[in-house]
N, C-alpha and C positions, 0 to 999 in steps of 0.2 A: 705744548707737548713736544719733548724732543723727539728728533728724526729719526733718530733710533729705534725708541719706541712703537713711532708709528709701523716701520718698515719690519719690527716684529710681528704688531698686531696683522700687517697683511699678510706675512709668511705665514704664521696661525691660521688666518683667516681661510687661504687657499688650499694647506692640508689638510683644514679639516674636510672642507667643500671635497675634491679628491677623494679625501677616506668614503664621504656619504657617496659619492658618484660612484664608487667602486664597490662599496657593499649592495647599493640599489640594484647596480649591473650584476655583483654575483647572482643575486635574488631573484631574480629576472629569468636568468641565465637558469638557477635552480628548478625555477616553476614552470619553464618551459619544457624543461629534460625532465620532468618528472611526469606531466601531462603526455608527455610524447610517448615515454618508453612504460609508463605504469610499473605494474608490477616489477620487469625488470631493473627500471631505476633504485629501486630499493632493495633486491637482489645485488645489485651490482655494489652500492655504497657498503652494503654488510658485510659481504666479500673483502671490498679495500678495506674497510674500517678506515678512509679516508675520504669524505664527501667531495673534496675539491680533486683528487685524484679519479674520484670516479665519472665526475663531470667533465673530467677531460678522455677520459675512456669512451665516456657516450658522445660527446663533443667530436670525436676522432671517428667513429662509428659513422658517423651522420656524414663527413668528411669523405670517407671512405663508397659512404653508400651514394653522394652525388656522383661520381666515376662510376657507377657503374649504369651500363647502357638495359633499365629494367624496362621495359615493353609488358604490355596487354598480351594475351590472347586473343588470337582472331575468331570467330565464330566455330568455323569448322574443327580447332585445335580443341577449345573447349567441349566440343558434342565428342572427340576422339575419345580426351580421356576420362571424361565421363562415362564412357562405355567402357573402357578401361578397369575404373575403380568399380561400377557396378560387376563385372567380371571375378576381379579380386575380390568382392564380397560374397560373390557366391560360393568361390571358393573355401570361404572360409568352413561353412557349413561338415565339410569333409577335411578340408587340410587347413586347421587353426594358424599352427605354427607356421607352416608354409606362407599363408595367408599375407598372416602379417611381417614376413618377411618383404613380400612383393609389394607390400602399400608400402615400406618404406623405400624401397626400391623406383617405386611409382614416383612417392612424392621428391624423391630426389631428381627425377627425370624432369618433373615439371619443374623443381626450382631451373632447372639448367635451361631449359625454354625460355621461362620467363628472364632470363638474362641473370640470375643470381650465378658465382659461382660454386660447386658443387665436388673441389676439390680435399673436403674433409668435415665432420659435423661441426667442430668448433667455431671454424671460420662459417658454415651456413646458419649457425645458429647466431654469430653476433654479426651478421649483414639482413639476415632476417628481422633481426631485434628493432630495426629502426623503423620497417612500414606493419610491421606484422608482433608487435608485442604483445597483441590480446591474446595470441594464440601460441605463444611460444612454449609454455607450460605445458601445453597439451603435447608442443613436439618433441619436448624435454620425458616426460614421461612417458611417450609411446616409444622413446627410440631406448631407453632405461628396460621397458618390461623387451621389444623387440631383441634387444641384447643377450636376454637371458632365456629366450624363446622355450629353450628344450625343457627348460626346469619351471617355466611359470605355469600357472594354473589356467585352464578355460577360462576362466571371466577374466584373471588376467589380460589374457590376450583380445577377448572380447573386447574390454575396456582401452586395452591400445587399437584397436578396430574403429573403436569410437573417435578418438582422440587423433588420430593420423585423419580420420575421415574429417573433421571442422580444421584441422591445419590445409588438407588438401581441397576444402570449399574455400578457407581465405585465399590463399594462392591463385584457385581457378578463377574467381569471381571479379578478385581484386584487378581493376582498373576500366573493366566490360562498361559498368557506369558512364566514363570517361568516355568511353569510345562511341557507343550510343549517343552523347548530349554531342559529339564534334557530328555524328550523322547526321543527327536532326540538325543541328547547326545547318552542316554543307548543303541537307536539302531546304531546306528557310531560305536560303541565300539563295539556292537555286531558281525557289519558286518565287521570290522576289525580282530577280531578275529576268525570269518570263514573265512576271508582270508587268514591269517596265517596257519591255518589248511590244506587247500585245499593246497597252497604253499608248506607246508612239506611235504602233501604228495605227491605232483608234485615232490618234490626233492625225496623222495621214492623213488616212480616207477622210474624216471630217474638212480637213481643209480642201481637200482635192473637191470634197463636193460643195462646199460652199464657192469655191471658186467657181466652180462649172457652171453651182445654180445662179450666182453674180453672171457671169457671160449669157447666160438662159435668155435671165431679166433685161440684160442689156440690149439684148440682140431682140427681143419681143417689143421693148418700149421705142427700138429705130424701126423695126417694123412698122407698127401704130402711128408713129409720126410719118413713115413716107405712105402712108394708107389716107390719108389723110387728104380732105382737099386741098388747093393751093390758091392762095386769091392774092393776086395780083395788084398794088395800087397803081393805078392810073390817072391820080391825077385827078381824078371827079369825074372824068369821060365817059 
């Protein structure tokens, strides 16, 4: 076979390897951003009408959102606004519209706690998209009927009542998990190493007394020997 041939069949050989490595990887790449963002990944490509432009959109999103410094709640922050949002739902009872003015207001307070920033919805809404997808539709839709407050209906506004309230449970909730498994963690370790502690010193005392009771013994068995009579040889005399 000439060498020509051959040094074709390799150049073949490697683009096509390449083309597969790089479709594998798109696909990859596709199933992971599709599992992550749900719903909104398919929102967003219908939008582009370009799947690979969109996967760079969600790809940049992701991008975007390890920069930012997103934190838990601490215990006390969560019971706050919890009384908060119970508050604003009482409200509703009498002032609808008001109401749900102030959940969005609310949940905009908490994203800004929890570290998101909270300088306009577009941008909360595609920094949200990355940890909090399941719930983004609801936030899409309560801030749509909130919009138009004065002219929507009671259930309307009901139903953004509803929908701000599962956006504003993902938000509060999200991370508490976390925080709780590193407690129980810090105390496991804790209590493990007052285990170890009490342990050594259990091998302490143990040695200290087995030493003592060793010198006890020693000191009783030269006892019994100088108690003892002494017989002298002499010889046969």
């Amino acid at each position: 076979m000439p060498t020509w041939l051959i040094i074709v069949i390799v150049v073949v050989a490697v683009a096509v390897l390449g083309a597969v490595i790089w479709l594998v990887t798109q696909e990859m790449q596709r199933k992971r951003l599709q599992q992550r963002f749900g719903p909104e990944y398919e929102r967003v490509v219908k939008e582009s009408d370009n799947p690979r432009a969109a996967q760079r959109e969600l790809a940049e999103r992701e991008r975007r959102h390890k920069e930012l410094d997103i934190r838990p709640l601490s215990a006390s922050a969560r019971e706050r606004y919890a009384r908060e949002w119970a508050q604003v739902q009482e409200k509703f009872v009498d002032q609808p519209a008001e109401a749900v003015s102030e959940a969005d207001r609310l949940l905009v307070a908490l994203m800004g706690e929890r570290g998101y920033p909270t300088e306009g919805y577009e941008q909360q809404v595609t920094d949200l998209s990355v940890r909090h997808a399941k719930t983004l539709e609801h936030y899409r839709a309560a801030h749509t009927t909130q919009q138009k407050r004065d002219g929507a209906s009671t259930e309307d506004l009901r139903d953004a009542m509803v929908r701000y309230r599962t956006v504003f449970e993902d938000l509060l909730t999200d991370g508490a998990d976390d925080e709780h498994h590193d407690h129980d963690r810090d105390h496991d370790r804790d209590r493990d190493r007052d285990d170890d502690r009490e342990h050594d010193h259990h091998e302490r005392r143990n040695g200290h007394d087995h030493d003592g009771a060793d010198r006890r013994d020693t000191a009783k068995e030269e006892h019994q020997a100088s108690a003892q009579p002494r017989t002298e040889w002499n010889g046969g005399r």
